[in-house]
C-alpha positions as CSV (number, residue, x, y, z in Angstrom):
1,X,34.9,52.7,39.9
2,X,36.8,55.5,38.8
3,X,40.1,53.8,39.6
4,X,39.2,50.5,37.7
5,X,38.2,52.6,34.8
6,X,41.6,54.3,35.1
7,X,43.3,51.0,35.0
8,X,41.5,49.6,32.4
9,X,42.5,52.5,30.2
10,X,45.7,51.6,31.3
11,X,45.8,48.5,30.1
12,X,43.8,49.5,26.2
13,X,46.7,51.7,26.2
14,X,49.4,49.1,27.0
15,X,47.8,46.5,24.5
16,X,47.5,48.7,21.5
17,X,50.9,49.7,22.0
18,X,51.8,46.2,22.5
19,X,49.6,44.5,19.4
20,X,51.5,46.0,16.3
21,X,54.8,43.9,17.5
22,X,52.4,40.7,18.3
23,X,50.6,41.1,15.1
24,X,54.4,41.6,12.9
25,X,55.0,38.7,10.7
26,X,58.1,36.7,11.3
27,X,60.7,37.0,8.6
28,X,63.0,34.5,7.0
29,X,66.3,35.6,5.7
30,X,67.6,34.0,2.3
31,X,70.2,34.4,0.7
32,X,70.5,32.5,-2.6
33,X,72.2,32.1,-6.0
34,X,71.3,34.6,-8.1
35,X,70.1,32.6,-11.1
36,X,66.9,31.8,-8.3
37,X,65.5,34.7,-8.5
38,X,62.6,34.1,-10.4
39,X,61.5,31.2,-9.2
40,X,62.0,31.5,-5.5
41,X,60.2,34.8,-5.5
42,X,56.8,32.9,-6.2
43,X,57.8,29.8,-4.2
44,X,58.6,32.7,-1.2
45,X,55.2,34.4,-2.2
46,X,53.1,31.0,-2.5
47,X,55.0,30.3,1.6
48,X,53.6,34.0,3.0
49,X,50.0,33.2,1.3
50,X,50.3,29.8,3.2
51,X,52.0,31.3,6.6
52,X,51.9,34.7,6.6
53,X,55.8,34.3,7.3
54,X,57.5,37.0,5.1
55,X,60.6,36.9,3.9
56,X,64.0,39.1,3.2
57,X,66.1,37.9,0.2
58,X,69.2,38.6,-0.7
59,X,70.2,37.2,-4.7
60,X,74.3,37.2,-5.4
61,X,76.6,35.0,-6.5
62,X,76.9,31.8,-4.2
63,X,80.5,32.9,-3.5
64,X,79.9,36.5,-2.5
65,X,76.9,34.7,-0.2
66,X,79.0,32.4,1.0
67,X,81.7,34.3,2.6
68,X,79.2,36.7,4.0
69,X,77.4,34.2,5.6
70,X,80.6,33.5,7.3
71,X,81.6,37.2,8.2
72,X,78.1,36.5,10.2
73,X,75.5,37.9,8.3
74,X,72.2,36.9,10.0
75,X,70.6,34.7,7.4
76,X,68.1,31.9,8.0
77,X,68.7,30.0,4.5
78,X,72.0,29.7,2.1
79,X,71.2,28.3,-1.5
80,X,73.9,27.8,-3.5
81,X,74.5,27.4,-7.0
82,X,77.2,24.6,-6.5
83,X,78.2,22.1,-3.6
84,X,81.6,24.0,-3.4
85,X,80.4,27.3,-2.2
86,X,78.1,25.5,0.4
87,X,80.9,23.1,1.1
88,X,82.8,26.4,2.0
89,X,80.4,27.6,4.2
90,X,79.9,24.5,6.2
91,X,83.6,24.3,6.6
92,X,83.6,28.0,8.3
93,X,81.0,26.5,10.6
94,X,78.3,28.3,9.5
95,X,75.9,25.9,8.1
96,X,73.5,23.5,10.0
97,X,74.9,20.1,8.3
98,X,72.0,17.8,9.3
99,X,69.5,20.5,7.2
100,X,71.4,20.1,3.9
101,X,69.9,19.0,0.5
102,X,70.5,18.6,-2.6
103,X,67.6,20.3,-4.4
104,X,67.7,21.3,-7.8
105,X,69.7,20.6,-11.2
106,X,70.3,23.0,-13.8
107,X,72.4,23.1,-17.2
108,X,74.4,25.2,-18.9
109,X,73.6,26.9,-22.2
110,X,74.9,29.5,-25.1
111,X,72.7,32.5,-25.5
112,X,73.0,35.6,-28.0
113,X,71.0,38.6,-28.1
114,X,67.2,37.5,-29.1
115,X,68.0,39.3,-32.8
116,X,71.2,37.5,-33.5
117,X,72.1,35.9,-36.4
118,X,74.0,33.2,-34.6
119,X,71.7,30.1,-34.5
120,X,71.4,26.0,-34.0
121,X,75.0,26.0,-32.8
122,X,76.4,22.3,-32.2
123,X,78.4,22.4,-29.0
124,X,80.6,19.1,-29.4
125,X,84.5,18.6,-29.0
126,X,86.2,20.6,-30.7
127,X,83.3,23.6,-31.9
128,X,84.9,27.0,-32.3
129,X,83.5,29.5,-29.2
130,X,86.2,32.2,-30.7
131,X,85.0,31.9,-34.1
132,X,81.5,31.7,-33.1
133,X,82.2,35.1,-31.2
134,X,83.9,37.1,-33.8
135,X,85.1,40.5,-32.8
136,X,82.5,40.3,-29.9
137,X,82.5,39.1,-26.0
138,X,81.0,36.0,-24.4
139,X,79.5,36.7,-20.7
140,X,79.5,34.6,-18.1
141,X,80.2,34.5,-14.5
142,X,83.6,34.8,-13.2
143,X,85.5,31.6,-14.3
144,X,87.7,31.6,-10.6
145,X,84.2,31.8,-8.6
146,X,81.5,32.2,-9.7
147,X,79.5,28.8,-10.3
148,X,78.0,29.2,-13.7
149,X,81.9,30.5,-14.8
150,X,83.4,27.8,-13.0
151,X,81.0,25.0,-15.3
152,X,81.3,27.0,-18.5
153,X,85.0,26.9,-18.3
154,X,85.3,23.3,-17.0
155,X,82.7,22.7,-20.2
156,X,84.9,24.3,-22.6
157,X,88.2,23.2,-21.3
158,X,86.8,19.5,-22.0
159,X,85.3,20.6,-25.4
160,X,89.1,22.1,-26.6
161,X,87.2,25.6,-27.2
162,X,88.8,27.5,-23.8
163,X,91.8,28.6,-24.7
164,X,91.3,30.5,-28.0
165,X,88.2,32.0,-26.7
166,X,89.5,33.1,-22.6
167,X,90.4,36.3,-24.0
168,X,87.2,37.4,-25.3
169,X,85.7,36.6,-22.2
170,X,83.7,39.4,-20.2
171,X,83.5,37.9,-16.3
172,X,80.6,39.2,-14.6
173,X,79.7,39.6,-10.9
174,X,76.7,37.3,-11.0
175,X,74.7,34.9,-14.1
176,X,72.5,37.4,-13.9
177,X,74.7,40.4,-14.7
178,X,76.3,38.3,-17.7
179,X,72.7,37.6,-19.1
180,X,72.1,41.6,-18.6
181,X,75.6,42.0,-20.7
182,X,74.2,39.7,-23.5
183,X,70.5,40.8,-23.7
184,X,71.6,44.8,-24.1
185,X,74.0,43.7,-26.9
186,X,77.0,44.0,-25.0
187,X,78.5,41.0,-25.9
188,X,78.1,38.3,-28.5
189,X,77.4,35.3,-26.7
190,X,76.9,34.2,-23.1
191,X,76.9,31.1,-21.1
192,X,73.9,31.1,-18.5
193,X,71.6,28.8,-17.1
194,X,69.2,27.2,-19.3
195,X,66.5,28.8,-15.9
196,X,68.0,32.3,-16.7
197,X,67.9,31.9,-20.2
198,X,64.0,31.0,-20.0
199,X,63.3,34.5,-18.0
200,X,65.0,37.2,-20.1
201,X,63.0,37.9,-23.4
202,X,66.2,39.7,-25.1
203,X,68.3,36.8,-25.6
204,X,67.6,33.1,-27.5
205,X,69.4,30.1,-26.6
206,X,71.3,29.0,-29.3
207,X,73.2,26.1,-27.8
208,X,73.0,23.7,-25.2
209,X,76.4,22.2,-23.4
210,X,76.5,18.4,-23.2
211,X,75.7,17.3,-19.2
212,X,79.0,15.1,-19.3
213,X,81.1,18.3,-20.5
214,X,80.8,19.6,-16.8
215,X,80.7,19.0,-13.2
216,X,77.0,18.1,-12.8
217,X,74.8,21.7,-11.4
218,X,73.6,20.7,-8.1
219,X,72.0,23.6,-5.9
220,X,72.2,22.5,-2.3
221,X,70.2,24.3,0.2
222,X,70.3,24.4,4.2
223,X,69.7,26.7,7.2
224,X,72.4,28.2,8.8
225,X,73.9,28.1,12.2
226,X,72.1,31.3,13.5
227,X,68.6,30.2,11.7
228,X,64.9,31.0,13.4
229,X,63.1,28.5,14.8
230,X,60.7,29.1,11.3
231,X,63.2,27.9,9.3
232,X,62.8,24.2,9.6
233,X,59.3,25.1,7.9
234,X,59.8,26.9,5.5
235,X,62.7,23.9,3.9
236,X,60.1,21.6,4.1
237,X,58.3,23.5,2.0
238,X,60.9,23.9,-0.4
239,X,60.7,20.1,-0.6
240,X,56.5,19.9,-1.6
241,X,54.9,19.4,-4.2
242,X,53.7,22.6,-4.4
243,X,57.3,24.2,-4.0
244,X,58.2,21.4,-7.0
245,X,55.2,22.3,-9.5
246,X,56.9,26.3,-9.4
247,X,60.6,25.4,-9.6
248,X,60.1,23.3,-12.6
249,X,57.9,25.5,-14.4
250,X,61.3,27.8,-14.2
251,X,63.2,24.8,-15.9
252,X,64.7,23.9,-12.7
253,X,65.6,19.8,-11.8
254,X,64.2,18.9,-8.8
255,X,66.4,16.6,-7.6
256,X,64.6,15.2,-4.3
257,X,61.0,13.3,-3.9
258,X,58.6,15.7,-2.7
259,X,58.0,15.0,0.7
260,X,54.1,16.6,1.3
């Protein structure tokens, strides 16, 4: 008896240590456009409630995500603020092709700091950014990579307003960092999201871009080469209703039909 009591304590001893690595969550990786952040947060939180599957996030600029992703950074998911950062990607052979989806829309919008006295501004052919801006700065991402930079200047180049106002311009690392630059005052104007807009009380949209002014804003989404089993999951769920109801609450275009 004393040796099966022995062994038994063995084995309590080799389960506990054992049952915190059987009871750990499994993690998804995502990386995604940083103008998600909001929104994904409670789709992500709404998923863990559902699954218990928990979830490490990583908000940039697509580009910066992009090339990461193919320096082989071990993420599950790549959303992307434009087809041409997850066109990239899938060219370096780092995106699971067959996964890919269109997702969400977005547009493109002029904000000021929330105590501005610019207002009701008429973004047609021809309007006056530089004017508009006076000795200020306008925010947005950077025009050679960023998405939401790429669209405002593709938007303005078609409007005639681009090349009086490029040198007032203040490129920022991310949409998010240009809405930071506009809500503390540090510049003018900005041109975000209409999504980021809706989440940062210090600023006021004051003007919306035409949708025929600029590429239309598609954010794709996909699992990567390297993704967890988990993975094909958790983008289904990104494509339910219940992923749908949050991500247009944040302004979002869903862009596919809900498939659950």
């Amino acid at each position: 008896m004393s040796r099966l009591s022995a062994l038994f304590s063995v084995l309590l001893v080799l389960t506990a240590s054992l049952s915190p690595a059987a009871a750990e969550h499994k993690t998804i990786t995502v990386f995604a456009a940083a103008s998600m952040k909001n929104a994904l947060d409670e789709v992500d939180a709404a998923y863990t409630a559902k699954t218990g599957v928990k979830f490490s996030v990583s908000y940039a600029a697509s580009s910066v995500l992009a090339k990461q992703i193919e320096q082989g950074a071990p993420a599950d998911v790549f959303v992307s603020a434009d087809t041409d950062w997850m066109d990239y990607a899938t060219s370096k052979k780092a995106i699971n092709e067959p996964t890919r989806v269109n997702l969400l829309g977005n547009s493109i919008v002029l904000i000021a700091p929330k105590d501005s006295k610019i207002d009701n501004v008429t973004i047609t052919q021809g309007f006056d950014l530089a004017k508009l801006a006076g000795d200020g700065r306008i925010a947005t991402g950077d025009v050679k990579s960023v998405p939401v930079g790429k669209y405002a200047k593709a938007a303005l180049e078609k409007l005639g307003a681009w090349q009086a106002a490029e040198p007032k311009f203040a490129m920022a690392e991310s949409v998010r960092a240009a809405l930071t630059l506009v809500a503390r005052g540090e510049a003018n104007l900005g041109i975000v999201y209409s999504t980021d807009a809706k989440v940062e009380p210090g600023v006021k949209i004051v003007g919306t871009f035409p949708a025929d002014s600029h590429p239309a804003i598609i954010y794709p989404v996909a699992a990567t080469t390297v993704a967890k089993g988990e993975t094909s999951d958790y983008l289904a769920f990104l494509r339910s209703t219940a992923a749908k109801t949050i991500l247009e609450k944040y302004g979002f275009k869903y862009l596919v039909s809900p498939t659950t």
